[in-house]
N, C-alpha and C positions, 0 to 999 in steps of 0.2 A: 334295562336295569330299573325301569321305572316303577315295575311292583314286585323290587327288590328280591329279584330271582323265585318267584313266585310265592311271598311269604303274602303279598297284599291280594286277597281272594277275591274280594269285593270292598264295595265303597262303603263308610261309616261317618258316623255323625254323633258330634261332640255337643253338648250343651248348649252351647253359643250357636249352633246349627238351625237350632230351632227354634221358632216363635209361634207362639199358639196366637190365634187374631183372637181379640178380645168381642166378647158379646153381650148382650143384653143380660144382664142379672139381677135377681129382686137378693139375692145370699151376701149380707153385709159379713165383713172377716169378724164382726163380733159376735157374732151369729152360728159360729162353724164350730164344733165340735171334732175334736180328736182322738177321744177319750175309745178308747178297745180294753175288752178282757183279756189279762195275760193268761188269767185259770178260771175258775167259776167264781171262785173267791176275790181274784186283787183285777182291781181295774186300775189302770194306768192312765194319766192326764194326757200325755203324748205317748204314740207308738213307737217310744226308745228302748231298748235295753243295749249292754254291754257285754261282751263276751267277757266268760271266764278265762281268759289269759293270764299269767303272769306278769304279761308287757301291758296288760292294758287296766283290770279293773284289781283294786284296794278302796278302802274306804273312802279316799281320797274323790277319786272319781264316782262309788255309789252317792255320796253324799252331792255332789253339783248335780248329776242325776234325778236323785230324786229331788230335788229343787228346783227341776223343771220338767216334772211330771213323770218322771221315765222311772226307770229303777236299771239298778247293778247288778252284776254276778259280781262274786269275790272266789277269785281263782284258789284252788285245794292245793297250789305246789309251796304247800309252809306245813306246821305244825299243825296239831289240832287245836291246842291254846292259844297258836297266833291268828289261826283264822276266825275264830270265835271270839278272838277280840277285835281283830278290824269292822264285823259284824257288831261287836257291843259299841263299838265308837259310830257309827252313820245311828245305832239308836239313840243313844245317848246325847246328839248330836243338838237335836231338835226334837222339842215335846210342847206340847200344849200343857200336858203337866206332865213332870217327871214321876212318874209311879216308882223308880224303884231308885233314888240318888244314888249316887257315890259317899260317902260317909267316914269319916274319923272319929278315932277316940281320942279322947284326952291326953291321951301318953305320947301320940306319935308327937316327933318334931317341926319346930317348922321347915327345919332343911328338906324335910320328908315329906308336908304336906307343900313345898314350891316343886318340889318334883313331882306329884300327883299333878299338883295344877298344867304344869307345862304336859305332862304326856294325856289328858284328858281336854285339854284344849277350855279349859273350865279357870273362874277368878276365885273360888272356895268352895268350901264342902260344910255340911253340916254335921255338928258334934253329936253323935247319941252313945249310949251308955250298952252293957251288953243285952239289953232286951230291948235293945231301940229306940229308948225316950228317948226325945232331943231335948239336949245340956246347954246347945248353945249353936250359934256359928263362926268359922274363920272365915276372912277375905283376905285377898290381896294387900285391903289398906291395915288390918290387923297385925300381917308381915313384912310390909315395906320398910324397908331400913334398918331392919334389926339386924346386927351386926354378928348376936351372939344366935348362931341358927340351930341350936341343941336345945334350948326353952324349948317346953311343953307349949304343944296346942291350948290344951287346958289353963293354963295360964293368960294369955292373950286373947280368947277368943271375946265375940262377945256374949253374954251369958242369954239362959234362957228369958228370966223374968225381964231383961232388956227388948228382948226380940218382938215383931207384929208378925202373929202367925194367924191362919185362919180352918175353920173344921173341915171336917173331911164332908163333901159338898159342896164345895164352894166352886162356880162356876168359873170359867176362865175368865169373863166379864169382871164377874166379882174382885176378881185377884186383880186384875187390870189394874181397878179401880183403888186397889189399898194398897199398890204397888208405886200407884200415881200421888197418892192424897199421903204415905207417909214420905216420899220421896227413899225410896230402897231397890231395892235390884231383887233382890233374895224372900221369896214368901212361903215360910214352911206349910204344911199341911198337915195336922195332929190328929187323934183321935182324944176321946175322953180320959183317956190315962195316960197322954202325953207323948203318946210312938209319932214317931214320924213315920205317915203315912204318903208324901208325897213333896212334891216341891216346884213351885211355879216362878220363873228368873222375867226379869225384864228383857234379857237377852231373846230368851224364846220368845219373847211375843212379839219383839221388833222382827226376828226372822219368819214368823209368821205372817206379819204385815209386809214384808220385804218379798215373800215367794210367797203369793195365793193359791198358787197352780201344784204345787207341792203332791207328790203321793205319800200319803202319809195312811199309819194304820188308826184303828179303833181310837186309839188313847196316843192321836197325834205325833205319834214319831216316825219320821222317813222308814221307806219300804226299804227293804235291803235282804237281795237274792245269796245265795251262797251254791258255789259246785262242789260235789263230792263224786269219787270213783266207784269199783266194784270192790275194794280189796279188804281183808280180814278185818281191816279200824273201823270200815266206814259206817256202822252202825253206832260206833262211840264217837264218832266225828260229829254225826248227825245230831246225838244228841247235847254234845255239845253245844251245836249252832244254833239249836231249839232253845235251851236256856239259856243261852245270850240273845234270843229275842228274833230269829231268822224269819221271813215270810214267807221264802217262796226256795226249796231245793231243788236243784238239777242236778242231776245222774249222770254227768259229761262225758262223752262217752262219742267216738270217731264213729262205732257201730254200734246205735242204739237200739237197735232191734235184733240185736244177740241176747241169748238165753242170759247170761250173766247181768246185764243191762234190766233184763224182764224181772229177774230173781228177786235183782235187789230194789226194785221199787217197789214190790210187792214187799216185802221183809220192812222199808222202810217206811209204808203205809198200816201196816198190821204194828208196829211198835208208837208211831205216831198216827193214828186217824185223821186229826183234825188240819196236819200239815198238809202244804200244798205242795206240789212234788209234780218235777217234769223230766220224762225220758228222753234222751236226744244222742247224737241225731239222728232222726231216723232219712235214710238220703234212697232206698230203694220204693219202688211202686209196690 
């Protein structure tokens, strides 16, 4: 009975089994490099990523992810508008500057703008008008304790000609810097005619300083992978996750090297060129 009616073949070795002897090295740990290509395009800080499961990866998990160099898949078993937004929140999450904010008008409420705040994970938004000028900003401390939660945004916010904003150029240095000397959190980014072009938070730049190792894109916001199938949506799914900001699509797929697998990454390279797009899995020689 002792290898358990023939199920134990041979002898195995666990973790604890093993000890490598230690030897002469000039390769200090500060020294070492981890960094690998996921595609020709994203290089990864650490050689992590997550599978596209439903049990496993949501924005939740790409966002700790890419905060420590790896990157996420975000599983395709939801809508197309929810997956496209778990993908808009790991960008949104973290920016060097926000190129594209989240924004209100004047009219919503504030009961409406504390519910934005809670499902964006964000302390206010910036007011702009319908061609974009920024009117103003709301915070947190503009609707702390108001009792009556039907007031106008535009009532409470605080107005433009109050606000320190800075042009469009301005380095993240720079912003650092007038973020620190007026004491504010919140630094819009304008053009000549007043559009709100951008937006740079105290928040980001402490989670900047807080993860170094971060994978981040061009215009500093975490990488964030997305899986899509073969089926009739998946070219509007796709491009969904494209304009919510996706970096990297996988084709998920048990048999990636079936003709349907082949089709559609060819279909979803020929509609997006510039995306980066992986077929998998592939498991035969």
């Amino acid at each position: 009975m002792s290898n358990l009616n023939g199920k134990v073949i041979s002898e195995g070795l666990t973790f604890d089994d093993v000890l490598l002897v230690p030897q002469r090295s000039e390769v200090l740990p500060k020294d070492v490099s981890l960094k690998t290509k996921l595609t020709r395009e994203i290089e990864l800080n650490v050689p992590i990523i997550s599978s596209a499961m439903d049990t496993v990866t949501e924005s939740r998990l790409a966002i700790a992810l890419a905060h420590q160099g790896g990157i996420g898949f975000i599983h395709k078993n939801m809508s197309i508008s929810e997956q496209a937004e778990e993908v808009r929140r790991v960008k949104l999450y973290q920016n060097g500057m926000i190129s594209e904010p989240v924004t209100l008008s004047t009219d919503v409420t504030i009961a409406e703008a504390n519910e934005q705040c809670r499902y964006y994970k964000i302390s206010g938004f910036p007011i702009v008008d319908e061609d974009g000028v920024l009117l103003g900003i709301i915070t947190n401390r503009d609707m702390k304790y108001r009792e009556d939660q039907s007031v106008k945004v535009g009532e409470v916010m605080t107005k433009r000609e109050e606000l320190i904003t800075a042009p469009v150029g301005t380095t993240l240095d720079e912003a650092k810097q007038l973020l620190m000397n007026h004491r504010i959190e919140k630094l819009p980014i304008i053009d000549e005619q007043g559009v709100l072009q951008g937006l740079v938070t105290i928040k980001d730049i402490d989670k900047t300083m807080s993860y170094p190792n971060s994978c981040k894109d061009a215009l500093g916001r975490l990488r964030a992978g997305a899986a899509v199938g073969v089926g009739a949506d998946t070219l509007n799914r796709v491009a969904a996750l494209v304009e919510a900001g996706v970096d990297v699509i996988t084709v998920d797929s048990a048999h990636g090297h079936s003709i349907g697998v082949i089709d559609m990454v060819r279909q979803i390279k020929q509609a997006h060129p510039a995306l980066q797009v992986i077929g998998g899995n592939i498991v035969t020689a």
